[in-house]
Structure formats: structure tokens, C-alpha cells
MIDO-786873 format. One record per residue (C-alpha): x, y, z; residue in one letter; chain. Coordinates in steps of 0.25 Angstrom, whole numbers. Last residue first. Layout:
<nodes>
+-------+-------+-------+------+-----+
!     x !     y !     z ! type ! mol !
+-------+-------+-------+------+-----+
!     X !     Y !     Z !    A !   A !
...
+-------+-------+-------+------+-----+
</nodes>
This chain:
<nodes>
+-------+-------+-------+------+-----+
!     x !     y !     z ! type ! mol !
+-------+-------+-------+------+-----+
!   282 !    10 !  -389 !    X !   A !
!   298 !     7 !  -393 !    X !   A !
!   304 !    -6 !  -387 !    X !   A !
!   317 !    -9 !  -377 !    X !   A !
!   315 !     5 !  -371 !    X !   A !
!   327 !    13 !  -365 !    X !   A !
!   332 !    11 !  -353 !    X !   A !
!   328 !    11 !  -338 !    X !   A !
!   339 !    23 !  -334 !    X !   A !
!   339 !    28 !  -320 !    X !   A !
!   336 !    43 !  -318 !    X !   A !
!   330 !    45 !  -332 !    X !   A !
!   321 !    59 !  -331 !    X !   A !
!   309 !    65 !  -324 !    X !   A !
!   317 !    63 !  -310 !    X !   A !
!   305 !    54 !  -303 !    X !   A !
!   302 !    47 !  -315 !    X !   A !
!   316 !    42 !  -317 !    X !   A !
!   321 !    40 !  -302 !    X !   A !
!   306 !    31 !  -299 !    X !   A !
!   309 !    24 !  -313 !    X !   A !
!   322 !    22 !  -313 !    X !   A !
!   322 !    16 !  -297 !    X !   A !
!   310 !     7 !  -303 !    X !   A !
!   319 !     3 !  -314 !    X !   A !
!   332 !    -1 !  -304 !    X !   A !
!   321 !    -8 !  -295 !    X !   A !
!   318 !   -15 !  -308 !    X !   A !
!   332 !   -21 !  -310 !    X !   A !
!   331 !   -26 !  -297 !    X !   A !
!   319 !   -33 !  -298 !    X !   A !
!   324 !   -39 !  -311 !    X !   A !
!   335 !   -46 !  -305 !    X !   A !
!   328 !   -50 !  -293 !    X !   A !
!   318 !   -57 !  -305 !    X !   A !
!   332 !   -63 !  -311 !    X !   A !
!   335 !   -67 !  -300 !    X !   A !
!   324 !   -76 !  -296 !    X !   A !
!   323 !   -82 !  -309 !    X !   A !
!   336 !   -87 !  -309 !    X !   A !
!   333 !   -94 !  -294 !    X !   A !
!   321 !   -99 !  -301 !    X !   A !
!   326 !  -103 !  -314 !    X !   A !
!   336 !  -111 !  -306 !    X !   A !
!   324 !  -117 !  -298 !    X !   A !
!   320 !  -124 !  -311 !    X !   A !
!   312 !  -122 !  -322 !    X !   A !
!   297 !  -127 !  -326 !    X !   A !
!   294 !  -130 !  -312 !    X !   A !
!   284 !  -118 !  -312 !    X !   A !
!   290 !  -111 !  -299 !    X !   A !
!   304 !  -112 !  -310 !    X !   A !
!   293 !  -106 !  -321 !    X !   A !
!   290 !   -95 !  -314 !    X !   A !
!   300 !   -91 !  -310 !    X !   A !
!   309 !   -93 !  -320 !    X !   A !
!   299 !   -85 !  -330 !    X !   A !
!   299 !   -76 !  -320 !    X !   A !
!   313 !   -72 !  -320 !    X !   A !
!   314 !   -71 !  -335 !    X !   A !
!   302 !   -61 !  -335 !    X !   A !
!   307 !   -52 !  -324 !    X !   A !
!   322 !   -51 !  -332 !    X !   A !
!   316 !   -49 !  -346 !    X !   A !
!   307 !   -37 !  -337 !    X !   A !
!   322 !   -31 !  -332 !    X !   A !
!   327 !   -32 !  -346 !    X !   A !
!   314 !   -25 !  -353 !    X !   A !
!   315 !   -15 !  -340 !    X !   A !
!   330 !   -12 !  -343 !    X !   A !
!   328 !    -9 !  -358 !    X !   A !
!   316 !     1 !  -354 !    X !   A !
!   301 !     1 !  -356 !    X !   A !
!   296 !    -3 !  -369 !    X !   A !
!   304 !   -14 !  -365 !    X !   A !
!   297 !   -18 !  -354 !    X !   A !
!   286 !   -21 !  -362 !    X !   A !
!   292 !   -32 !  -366 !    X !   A !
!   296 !   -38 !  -352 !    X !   A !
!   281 !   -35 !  -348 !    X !   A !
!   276 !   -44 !  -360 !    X !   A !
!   285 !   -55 !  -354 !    X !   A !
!   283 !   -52 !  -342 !    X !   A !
!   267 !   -57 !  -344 !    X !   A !
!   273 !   -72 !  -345 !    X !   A !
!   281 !   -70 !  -334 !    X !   A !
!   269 !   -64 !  -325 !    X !   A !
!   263 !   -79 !  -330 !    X !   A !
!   275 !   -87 !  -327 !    X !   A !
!   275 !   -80 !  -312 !    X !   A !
!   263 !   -84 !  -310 !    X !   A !
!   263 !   -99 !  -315 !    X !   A !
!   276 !  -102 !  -305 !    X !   A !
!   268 !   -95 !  -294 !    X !   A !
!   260 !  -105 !  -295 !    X !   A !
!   271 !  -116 !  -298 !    X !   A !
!   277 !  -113 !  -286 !    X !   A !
!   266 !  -121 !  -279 !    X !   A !
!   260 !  -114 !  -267 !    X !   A !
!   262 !  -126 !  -254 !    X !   A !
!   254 !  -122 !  -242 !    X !   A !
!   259 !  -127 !  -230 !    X !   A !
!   255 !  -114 !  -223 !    X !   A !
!   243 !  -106 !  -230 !    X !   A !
!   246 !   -92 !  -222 !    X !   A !
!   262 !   -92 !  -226 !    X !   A !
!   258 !   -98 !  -240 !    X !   A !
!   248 !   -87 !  -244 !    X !   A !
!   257 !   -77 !  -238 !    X !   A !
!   268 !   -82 !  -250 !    X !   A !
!   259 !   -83 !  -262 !    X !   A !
!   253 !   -68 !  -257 !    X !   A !
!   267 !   -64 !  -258 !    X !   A !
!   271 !   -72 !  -270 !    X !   A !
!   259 !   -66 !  -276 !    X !   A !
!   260 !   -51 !  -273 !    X !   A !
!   277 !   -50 !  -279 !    X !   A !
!   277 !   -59 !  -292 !    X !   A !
!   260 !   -58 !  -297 !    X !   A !
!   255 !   -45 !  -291 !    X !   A !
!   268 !   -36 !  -291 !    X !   A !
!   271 !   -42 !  -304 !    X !   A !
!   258 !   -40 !  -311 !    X !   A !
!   255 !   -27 !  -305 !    X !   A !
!   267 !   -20 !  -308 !    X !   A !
!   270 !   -28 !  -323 !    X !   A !
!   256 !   -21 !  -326 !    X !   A !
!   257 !    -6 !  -321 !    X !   A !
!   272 !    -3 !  -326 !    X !   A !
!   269 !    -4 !  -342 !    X !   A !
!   256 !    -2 !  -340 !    X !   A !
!   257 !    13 !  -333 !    X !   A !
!   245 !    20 !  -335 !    X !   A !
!   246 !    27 !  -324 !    X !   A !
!   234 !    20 !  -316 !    X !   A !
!   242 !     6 !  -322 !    X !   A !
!   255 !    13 !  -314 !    X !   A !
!   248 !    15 !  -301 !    X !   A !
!   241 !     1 !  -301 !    X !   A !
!   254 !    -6 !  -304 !    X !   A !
!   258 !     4 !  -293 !    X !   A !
!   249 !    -2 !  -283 !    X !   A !
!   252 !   -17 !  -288 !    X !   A !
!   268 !   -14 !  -287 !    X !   A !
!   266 !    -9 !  -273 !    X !   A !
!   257 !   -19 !  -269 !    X !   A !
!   266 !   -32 !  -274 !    X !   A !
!   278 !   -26 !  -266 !    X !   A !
!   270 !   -25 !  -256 !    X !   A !
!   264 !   -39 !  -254 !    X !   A !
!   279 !   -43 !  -260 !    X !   A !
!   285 !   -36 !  -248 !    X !   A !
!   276 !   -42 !  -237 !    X !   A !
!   279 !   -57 !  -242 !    X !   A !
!   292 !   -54 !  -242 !    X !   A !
!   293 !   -52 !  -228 !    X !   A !
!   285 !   -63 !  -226 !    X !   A !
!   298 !   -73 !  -236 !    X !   A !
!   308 !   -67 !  -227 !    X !   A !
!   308 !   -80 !  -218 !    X !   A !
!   311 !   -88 !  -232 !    X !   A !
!   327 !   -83 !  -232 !    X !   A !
!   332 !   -72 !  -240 !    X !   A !
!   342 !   -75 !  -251 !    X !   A !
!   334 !   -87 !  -253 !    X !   A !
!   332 !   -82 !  -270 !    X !   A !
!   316 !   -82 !  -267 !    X !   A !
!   317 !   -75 !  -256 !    X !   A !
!   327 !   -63 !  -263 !    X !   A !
!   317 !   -64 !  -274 !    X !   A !
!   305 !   -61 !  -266 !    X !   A !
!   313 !   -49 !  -259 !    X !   A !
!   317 !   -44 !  -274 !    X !   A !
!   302 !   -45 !  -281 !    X !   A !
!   294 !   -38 !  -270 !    X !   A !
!   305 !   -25 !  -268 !    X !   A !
!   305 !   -27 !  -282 !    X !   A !
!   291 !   -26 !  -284 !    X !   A !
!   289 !   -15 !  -277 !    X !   A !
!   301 !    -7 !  -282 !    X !   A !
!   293 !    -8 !  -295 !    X !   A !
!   281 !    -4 !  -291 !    X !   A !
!   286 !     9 !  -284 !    X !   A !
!   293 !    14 !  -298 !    X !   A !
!   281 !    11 !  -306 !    X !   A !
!   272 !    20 !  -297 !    X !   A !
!   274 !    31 !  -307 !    X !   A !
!   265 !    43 !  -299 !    X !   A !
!   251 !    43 !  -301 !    X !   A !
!   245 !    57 !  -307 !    X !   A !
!   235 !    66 !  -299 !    X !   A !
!   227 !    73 !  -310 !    X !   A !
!   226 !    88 !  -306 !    X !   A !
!   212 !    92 !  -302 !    X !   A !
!   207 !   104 !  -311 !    X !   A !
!   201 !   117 !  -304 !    X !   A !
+-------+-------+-------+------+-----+
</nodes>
């Protein structure tokens, strides 16, 4: 008797909602439109948020899934575990001052690599390619507002265009759950930007 070969499911969906549900709250923070005290809650969604995208960065590399599996890992390690690790270490090291500019260099070097994951976007969908021209904008701001290169308008600028793509993305991991779950195009993605 043979053993059927167990497949894994699409994980894509899952890690996506977990980095918005990481990304958003961290945002909303950042913006003031919810006050410091909410900053140990947050804490705790960026831990998990961080874990779900890694475990199914894990999943989809398993798959075979490179085009999902790398910008999963990277970005649920680099933007939602390290501000949450950055932000326990500070609560247990009391008047411990981290320097923006730490976190500055970190989130130019994920901008640096978003730019290759902006391009490959396109061989994805016209959406994707806009959403990942939005991600890399928002952390070049970032990163170079924490820097001192640019001001605290690029910050503030930065920090809404990275809600805006976080949104945006919870639309594509809707498409994706709904699309792969009917067999056919629930939500439309759009077409390619570049042929294979």
C-alpha cells in the first residue's frame, strides 16, 4: 500500500494578516493616535505577529515558495520581532537610552533589499508592484528620519504610507485566502507587470 504524500497548505494568506495585524498597531503608536500605555500590548502582537510570519515563511520555503517565503521572514524578523524585542529590552534595562539611529541602519538595509522585492513584485501582480513601491518609500523615510538624514516630516510621511501599504495587503491576503479557496479569482490582484 502506498502513503499518500501530505501537502502543506498556502500559508501566504496567514502571513500576511500577521504582519498587518503587527505593522497597523505599531503604526497607530507611532502616529500618537493611541497613547504610550498601549505600547505592552503591542509589544505581545508584534511577538506573534512576528511568529506567525516566520512559521509560515517557513511553510512557504517547504513549498517552494520564494517569492512569499523571503520578504515573510525578513519582515516578520526585521520590522515586527525587533521593535518588540527593542522595546522589552528597554522596559527590563530602565533608563537605557537605544539610539534611533540603530534602528535607523536596519530599516535602511530591509529598504535596500525592497527594492529587489519591489521588482519581483511585478512578476506577481500590478497591485503588489504598487503596494511594494509603497513599502520601500516608507522605509527609506524611516529609516533615514531615525538616521538624521531627513526630518520628522518624512517620518510622519513614512508612517502613512507604511499604514497604507498594510492595508493594501490585507486586501491581497483576502485575494488570496478567497481565490485559492474557490479555485478561481474571487478578488482581482492584477495582471503581471513583467513576463517570466
Amino acid at each position: 500500500m502506498q502513503e499518500k504524500e501530505i501537502a502543506w497548505a498556502n500559508p501566504s494568506a496567514a502571513g500576511i494578516m500577521g504582519l498587518c495585524c503587527g505593522v497597523i498597531p505599531l503604526v497607530i503608536l507611532k502616529l500618537g493616535w493611541i497613547g504610550p500605555e498601549g505600547a505592552p500590548v503591542l509589544i505581545a502582537w508584534l511577538i506573534f505577529s512576528g511568529l506567525l510570519q516566520a512559521v509560515t515563511g517557513i511553510i512557504e520555503a517547504r513549498r517552494g515558495g520564494l517569492m512569499f517565503a523571503t520578504p515573510l521572514l525578513i519582515l516578520g524578523f526585521m520590522v515586527t520581532m525587533s521593535p518588540a524585542i527593542g522595546e522589552v529590552i528597554k522596559i527590563w534595562i530602565k533608563d537605557m537610552t537605544v539610539p534611533a539611529t540603530i534602528s535607523g541602519v536596519g530599516f535602511v538595509v530591509v529598504a535596500i533589499w525592497a527594492i529587489a522585492l519591489f521588482v519581483a513584485m511585478g512578476l506577481v501582480s500590478k497591485f503588489l508592484f504598487v503596494l511594494m513601491g509603497i513599502l520601500d518609500v516608507s522605509l527609506w523615510l524611516l529609516g533615514l528620519s531615525m538616521l538624521g538624514v531627513l526630518g520628522a516630516a518624512s517620518d510622519m510621511i513614512g508612517s502613512y504610507l507604511l499604514l497604507i501599504f498594510t492595508v493594501g495587503m490585507i486586501y491581497v491576503a483576502c485575494a488570496l485566502y478567497l481565490n485559492e479557496l474557490f479555485g478561481k479569482e474571487m478578488l482581482p490582484i492584477g495582471s503581471p507587470v513583467f513576463k517570466n
